[in-house]
Structures are given as structure tokens and as C-alpha cells.
C-alpha positions in Angstrom: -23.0 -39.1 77.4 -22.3 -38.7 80.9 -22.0 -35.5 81.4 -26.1 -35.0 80.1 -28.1 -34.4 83.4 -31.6 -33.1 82.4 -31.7 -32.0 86.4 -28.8 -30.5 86.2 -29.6 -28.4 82.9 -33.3 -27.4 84.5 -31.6 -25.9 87.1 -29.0 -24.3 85.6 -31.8 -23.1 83.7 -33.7 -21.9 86.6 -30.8 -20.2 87.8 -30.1 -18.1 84.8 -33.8 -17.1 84.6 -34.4 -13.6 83.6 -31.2 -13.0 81.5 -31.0 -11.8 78.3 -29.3 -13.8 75.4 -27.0 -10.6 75.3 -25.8 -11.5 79.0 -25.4 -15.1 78.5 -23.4 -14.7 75.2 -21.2 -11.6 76.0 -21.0 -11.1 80.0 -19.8 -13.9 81.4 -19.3 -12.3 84.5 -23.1 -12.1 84.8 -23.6 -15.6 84.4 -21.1 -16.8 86.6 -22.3 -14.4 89.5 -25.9 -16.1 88.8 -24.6 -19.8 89.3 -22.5 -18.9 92.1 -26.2 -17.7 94.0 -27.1 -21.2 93.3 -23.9 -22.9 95.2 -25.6 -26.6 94.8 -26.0 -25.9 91.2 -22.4 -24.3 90.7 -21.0 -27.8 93.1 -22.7 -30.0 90.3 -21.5 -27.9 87.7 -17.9 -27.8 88.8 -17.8 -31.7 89.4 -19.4 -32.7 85.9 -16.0 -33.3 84.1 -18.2 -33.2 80.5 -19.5 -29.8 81.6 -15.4 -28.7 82.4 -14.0 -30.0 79.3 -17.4 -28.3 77.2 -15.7 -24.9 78.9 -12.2 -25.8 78.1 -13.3 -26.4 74.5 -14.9 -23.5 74.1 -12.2 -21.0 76.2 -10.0 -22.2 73.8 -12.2 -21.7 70.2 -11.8 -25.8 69.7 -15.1 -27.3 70.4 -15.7 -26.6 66.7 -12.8 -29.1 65.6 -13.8 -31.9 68.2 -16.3 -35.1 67.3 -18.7 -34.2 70.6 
């Protein structure tokens, strides 16, 4: 799939270090004020369309119903 960069996830990953799976599941605000620290990371994230369409999906409760 193109939008499966193992860089891209490490870094996310390092950027996000230290939260709790609390945070990550229920603050979104948290996590979005982490990536944006990280503005390389948050330009990779915001120009991976399968990343954007993985948010859509799950904004909107339908990544459930979809053949990812």
C-alpha cells in the first residue's frame, strides 16, 4: 500500500514518545500538538493521501465498513 512508510511510522512514533494510550485514544488535541513539534513529520503526514483518507475513515466511524 502506498501510504505504508516504515520511516514515516518510526517517526511518528518518536514524536508521540511519552504519551499515554489514554492521550492517544481520547485527547486528540494532545496528539496533534505533539506532531505539529515535529513540522517535517506533520508535512509528511499531511501529504500521505492513505494516512488522510485513514483519518477521514475514522472521523466518520466508517473505516470499519471499508476492505483496507
Amino acid at each position: 500500500m502506498e501510504h505504508e512508510d516504515p520511516k514515516l511510522l518510526a517517526d511518528v512514533a518518536e514524536a508521540l514518545a511519552g504519551l499515554t494510550i489514554d492521550d492517544i485514544t481520547r485527547r486528540p488535541n494532545v496528539v496533534i500538538r505533539r506532531i505539529l513539534r515535529s513540522p517535517s513529520v506533520a508535512t509528511r503526514l499531511v501529504a500521505n493521501g492513505g494516512i488522510i483518507k485513514r483519518l477521514f475513515d475514522a472521523y466518520t466511524d466508517s473505516w470499519e465498513y471499508t476492505n483496507a
